[in-house]
C-alpha positions in Angstrom: 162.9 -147.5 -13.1 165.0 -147.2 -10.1 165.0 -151.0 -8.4 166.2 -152.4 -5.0 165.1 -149.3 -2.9 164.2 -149.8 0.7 161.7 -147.0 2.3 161.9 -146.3 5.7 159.6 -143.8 7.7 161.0 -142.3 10.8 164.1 -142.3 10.0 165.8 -139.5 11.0 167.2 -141.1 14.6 166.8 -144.0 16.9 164.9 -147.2 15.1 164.4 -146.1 11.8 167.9 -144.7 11.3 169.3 -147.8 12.7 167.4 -150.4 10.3 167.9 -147.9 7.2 171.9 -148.6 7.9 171.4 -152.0 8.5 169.5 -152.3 5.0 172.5 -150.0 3.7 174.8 -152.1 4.7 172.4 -154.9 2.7 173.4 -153.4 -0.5 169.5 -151.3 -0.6 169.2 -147.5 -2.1 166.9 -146.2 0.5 164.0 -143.7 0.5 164.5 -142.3 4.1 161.4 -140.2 4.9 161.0 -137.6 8.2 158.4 -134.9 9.3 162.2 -133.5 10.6 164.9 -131.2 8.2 167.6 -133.1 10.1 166.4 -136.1 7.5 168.8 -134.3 4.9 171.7 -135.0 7.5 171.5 -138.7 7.5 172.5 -139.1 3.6 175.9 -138.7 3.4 175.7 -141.1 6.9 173.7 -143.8 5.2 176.2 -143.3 2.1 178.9 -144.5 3.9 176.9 -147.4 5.7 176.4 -148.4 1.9 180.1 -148.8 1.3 180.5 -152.0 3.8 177.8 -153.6 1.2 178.7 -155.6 -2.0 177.5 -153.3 -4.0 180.0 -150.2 -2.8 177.8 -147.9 -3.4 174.2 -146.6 -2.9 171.9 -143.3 -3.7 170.0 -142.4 -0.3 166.8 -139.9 -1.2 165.9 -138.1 1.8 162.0 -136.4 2.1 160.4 -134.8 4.7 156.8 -135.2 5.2 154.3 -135.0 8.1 153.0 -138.8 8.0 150.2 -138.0 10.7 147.8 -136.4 7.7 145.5 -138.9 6.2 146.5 -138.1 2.7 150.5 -138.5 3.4 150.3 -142.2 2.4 148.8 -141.7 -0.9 151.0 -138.7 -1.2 154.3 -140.9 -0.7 152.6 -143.2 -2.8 152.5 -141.0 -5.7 155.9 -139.5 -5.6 157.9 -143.2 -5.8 155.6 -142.9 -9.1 157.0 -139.9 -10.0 160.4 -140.6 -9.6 160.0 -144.1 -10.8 161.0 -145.9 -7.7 160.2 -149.5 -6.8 160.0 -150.2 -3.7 160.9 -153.8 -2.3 161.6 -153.2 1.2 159.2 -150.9 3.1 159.5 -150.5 7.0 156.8 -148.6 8.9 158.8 -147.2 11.9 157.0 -143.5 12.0 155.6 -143.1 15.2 154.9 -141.3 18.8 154.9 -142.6 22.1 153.5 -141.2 25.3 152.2 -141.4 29.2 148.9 -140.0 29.9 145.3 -140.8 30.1 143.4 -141.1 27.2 140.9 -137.9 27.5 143.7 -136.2 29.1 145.6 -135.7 25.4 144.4 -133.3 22.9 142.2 -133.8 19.9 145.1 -132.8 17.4 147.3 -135.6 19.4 144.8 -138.3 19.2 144.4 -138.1 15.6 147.9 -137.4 15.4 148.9 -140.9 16.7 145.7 -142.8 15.2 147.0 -141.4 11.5 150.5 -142.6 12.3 150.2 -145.8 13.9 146.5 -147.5 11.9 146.0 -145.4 8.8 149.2 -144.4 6.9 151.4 -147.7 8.0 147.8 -149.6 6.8 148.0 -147.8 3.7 151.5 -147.7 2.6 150.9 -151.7 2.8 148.0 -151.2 0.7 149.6 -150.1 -1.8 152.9 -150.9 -2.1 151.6 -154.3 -0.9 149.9 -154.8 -4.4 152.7 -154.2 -6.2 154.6 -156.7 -4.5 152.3 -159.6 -5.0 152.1 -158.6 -8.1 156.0 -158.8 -8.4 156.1 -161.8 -6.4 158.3 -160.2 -4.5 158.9 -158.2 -1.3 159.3 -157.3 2.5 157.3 -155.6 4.6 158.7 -154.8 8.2 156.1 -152.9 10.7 157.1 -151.4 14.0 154.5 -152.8 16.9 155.0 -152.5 20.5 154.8 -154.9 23.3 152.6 -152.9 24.6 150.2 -154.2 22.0 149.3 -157.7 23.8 148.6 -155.5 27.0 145.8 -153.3 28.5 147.4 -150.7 30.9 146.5 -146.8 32.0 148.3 -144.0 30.6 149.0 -146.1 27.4 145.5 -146.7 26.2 145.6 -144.6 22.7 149.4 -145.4 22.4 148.8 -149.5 22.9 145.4 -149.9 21.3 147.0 -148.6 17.9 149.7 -150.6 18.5 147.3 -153.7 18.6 145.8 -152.9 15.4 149.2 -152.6 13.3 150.3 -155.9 14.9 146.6 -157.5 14.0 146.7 -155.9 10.6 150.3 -157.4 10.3 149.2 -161.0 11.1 147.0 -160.6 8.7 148.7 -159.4 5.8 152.1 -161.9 6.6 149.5 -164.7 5.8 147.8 -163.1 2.8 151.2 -162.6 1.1 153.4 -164.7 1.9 151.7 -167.3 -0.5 153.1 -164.2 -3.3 156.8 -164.5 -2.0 156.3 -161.0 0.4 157.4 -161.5 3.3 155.5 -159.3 6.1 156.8 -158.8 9.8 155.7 -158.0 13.5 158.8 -155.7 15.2 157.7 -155.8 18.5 160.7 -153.8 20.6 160.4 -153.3 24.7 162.7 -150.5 25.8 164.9 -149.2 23.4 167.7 -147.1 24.0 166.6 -144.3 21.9 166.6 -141.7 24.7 163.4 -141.5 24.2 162.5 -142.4 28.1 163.8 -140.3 30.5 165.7 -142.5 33.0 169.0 -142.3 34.5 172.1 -143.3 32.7 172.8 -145.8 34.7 169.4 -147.3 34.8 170.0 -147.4 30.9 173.6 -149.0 31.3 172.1 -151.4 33.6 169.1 -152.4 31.6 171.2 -153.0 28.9 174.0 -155.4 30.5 170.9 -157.2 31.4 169.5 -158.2 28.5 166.0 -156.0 29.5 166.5 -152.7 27.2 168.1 -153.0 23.6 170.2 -150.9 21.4 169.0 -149.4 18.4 171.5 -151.4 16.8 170.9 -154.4 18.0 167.0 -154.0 17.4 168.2 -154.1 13.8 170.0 -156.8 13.6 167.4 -159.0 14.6 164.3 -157.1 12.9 166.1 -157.2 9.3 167.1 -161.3 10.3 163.3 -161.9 11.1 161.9 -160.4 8.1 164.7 -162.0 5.6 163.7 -165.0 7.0 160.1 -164.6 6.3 158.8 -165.0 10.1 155.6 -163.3 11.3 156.9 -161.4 14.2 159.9 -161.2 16.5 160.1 -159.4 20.3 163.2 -157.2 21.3 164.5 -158.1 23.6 163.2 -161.1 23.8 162.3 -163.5 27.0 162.1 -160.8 30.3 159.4 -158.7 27.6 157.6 -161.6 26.8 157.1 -163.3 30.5 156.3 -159.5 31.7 154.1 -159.0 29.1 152.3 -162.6 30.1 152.3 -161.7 33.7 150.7 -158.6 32.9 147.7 -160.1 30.8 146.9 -162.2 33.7 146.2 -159.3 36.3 142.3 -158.9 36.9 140.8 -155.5 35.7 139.8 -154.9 39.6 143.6 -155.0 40.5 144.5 -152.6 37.8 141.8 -150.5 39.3 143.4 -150.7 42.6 146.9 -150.2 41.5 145.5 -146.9 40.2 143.6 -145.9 43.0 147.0 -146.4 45.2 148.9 -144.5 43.0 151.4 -147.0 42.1 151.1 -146.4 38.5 
């Protein structure tokens, strides 16, 4: 049996490839997993992340599947069984993001983003989760959103999922950690994954200020927060959380307007 692996979906760039060095760096093999080939190019990278650990060495397993079919979990599933890996450390970081109204996407994308965000994350913990209260042992990190604890157009599909993977992860950090698994809420802002398309600057700016966090530093604190066993952690922290208040406290009919005025 091949012990003290870490699995990590979406990990060919930005978040995911971040936290899989930062659990390289912890000593973990790692199951990297991608619907992208470029996947295969982060081994030899993660390698060398592994020889800052204790350990001086790690094997780094790179596999690409499309995690937005309904039978990719169980599929996943069945292949650490194959290869006989045990899986202490799983981190559901696969996802999409986008900007538009909700009947304005496409069929194929709304099922798309409901697969990746509710029903595979949902289902890894399933059943990777049993085995780790049966171990008495293990960590589960999932990748929410802010967005999650907020109701806004354009982000409807994209936030509601959210709020169900950080509901479902509530849940489950209070079922298990009785077992010794410790289950946690990631809940980033911006990121600087260059996944929104702003102006350098604006970036640079963002980022002196505390307001939009490096990939790097998302890790830091999202592997510290689940180490230490806590439910949930925001990053960055205070200006997401206050905006994230403000924005629960605006009336539906002022949402409306803002809409009707065009300011968002």
């Amino acid at each position: 049996m091949k012990e003290h692996f870490a699995l990590v979906t979406g990990a060919s760039s930005g978040i995911g490839l971040a936290i899989a060095k930062g659990l390289a760096q912890r000593g973990y093999n790692l199951l990297i997993v991608s619907n992208v080939e470029a996947i295969h190019e982060r081994i030899e990278e993660l390698k060398e992340e592994g020889q800052k650990s204790k350990e001086g060495s790690i094997e780094v397993i790179a596999l690409v599947m499309d995690l937005g079919q309904q039978g990719s979990a169980r599929e996943l599933y069945e292949y650490t069984k194959l290869e006989e890996i045990e899986i202490e450390v799983l981190v559901n970081n696969a996802g999409v993001y986008h900007d538009k109204d909700i009947l304005d996407d496409s069929e194929a994308f709304t099922g798309l983003i409901m697969n990746l965000h509710m029903y595979t994350p949902a289902m890894l913990c399933y059943l990777f989760g049993q085995e780790m209260r049966a171990r008495r042992k293990g960590y589960i990190m999932n990748i929410c959103s802010v967005t999650s604890r907020i109701v806004a157009q354009r982000l409807g599909t994209y936030a509601s999922t959210k709020s169900f993977l950080a509901a479902f992860t509530k849940s489950l950090h209070i079922e298990l950690k009785p077992y010794g698994v410790y289950v946690t809420d990631v809940s980033p802002g911006a990121v600087d994954t260059g996944l929104f398309s702003i102006p350098q600057w604006v970036t640079k700016a963002g980022k002196c200020l505390g307001i939009i966090a490096s990939p790097e530093m998302l890790s830091r604190r999202a592997l510290r927060a689940l180490f230490h066993g806590r439910s949930k952690t925001t990053i960055p922290t205070v200006f997401w959380q206050v905006l994230c208040f403000i924005i629960m406290l605006i009336p539906t009919c002022v949402l409306r307007l803002i809409r009707r005025l065009g300011w968002f």
